[in-house]
C-alpha positions in Angstrom: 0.0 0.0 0.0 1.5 3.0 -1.0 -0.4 6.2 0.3 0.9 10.1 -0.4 -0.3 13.0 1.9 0.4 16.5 1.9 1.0 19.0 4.6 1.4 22.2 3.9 3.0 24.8 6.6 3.7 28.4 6.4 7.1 29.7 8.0 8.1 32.8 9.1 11.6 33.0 7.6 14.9 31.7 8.4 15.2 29.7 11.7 11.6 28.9 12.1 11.3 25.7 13.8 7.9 23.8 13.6 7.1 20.3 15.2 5.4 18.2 13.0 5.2 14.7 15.1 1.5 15.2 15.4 0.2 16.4 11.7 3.0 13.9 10.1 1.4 11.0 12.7 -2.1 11.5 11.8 -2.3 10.2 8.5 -0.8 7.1 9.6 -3.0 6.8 12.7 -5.8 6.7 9.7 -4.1 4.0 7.2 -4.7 1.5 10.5 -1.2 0.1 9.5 0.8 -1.8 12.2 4.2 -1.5 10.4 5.8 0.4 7.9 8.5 2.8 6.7 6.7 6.7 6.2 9.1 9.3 4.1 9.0 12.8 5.0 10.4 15.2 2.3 10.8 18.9 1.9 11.0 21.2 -1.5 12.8 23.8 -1.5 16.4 24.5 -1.3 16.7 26.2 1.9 14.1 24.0 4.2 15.0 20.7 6.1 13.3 18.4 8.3 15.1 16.4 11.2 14.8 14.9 14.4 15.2 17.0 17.3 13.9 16.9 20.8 11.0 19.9 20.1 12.5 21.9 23.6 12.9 25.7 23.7 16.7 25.5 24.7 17.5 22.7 21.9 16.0 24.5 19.4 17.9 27.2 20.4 20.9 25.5 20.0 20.2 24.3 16.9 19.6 27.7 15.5 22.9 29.1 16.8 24.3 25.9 14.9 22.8 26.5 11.5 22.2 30.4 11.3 
C-alpha cells in the first residue's frame, strides 16, 4: 500500500522551527497500519526536516548551529 499526503506549513523566515510529530502522525493513525516505513520530504532549497527533541533550549541551539 503506497499512500501520499500533503501537509502544507507556512514559516516565518529563516530559523523557524515547527514540530510536525503530530500532523506527520495522523495520516498514519488513519491508514490502521501496524508497520511500515513513512518518508517525510521537503521542497525547496533552503528548508529541512530532522529529528530534534521539540524543547525551547534545543531549538535554540540548533539555531545558533545552523544560522
Amino acid at each position: 500500500m503506497i499512500r501520499t499526503v500533503r501537509l502544507d506549513l507556512s514559516t516565518s523566515g529563516q530559523g523557524d522551527a515547527h514540530d510536525i510529530t503530530a500532523r506527520a502522525a495522523e495520516p498514519l493513525k488513519e491508514s490502521g497500519l501496524k508497520s511500515g516505513v513513512m518518508t517525510v520530504f521537503v521542497t525547496g532549497s533552503t528548508a529541512a526536516v530532522t529529528t530534534i527533541e521539540f524543547e525551547p533550549g534545543a531549538v535554540s541551539d540548533f539555531n545558533r548551529l545552523i544560522l
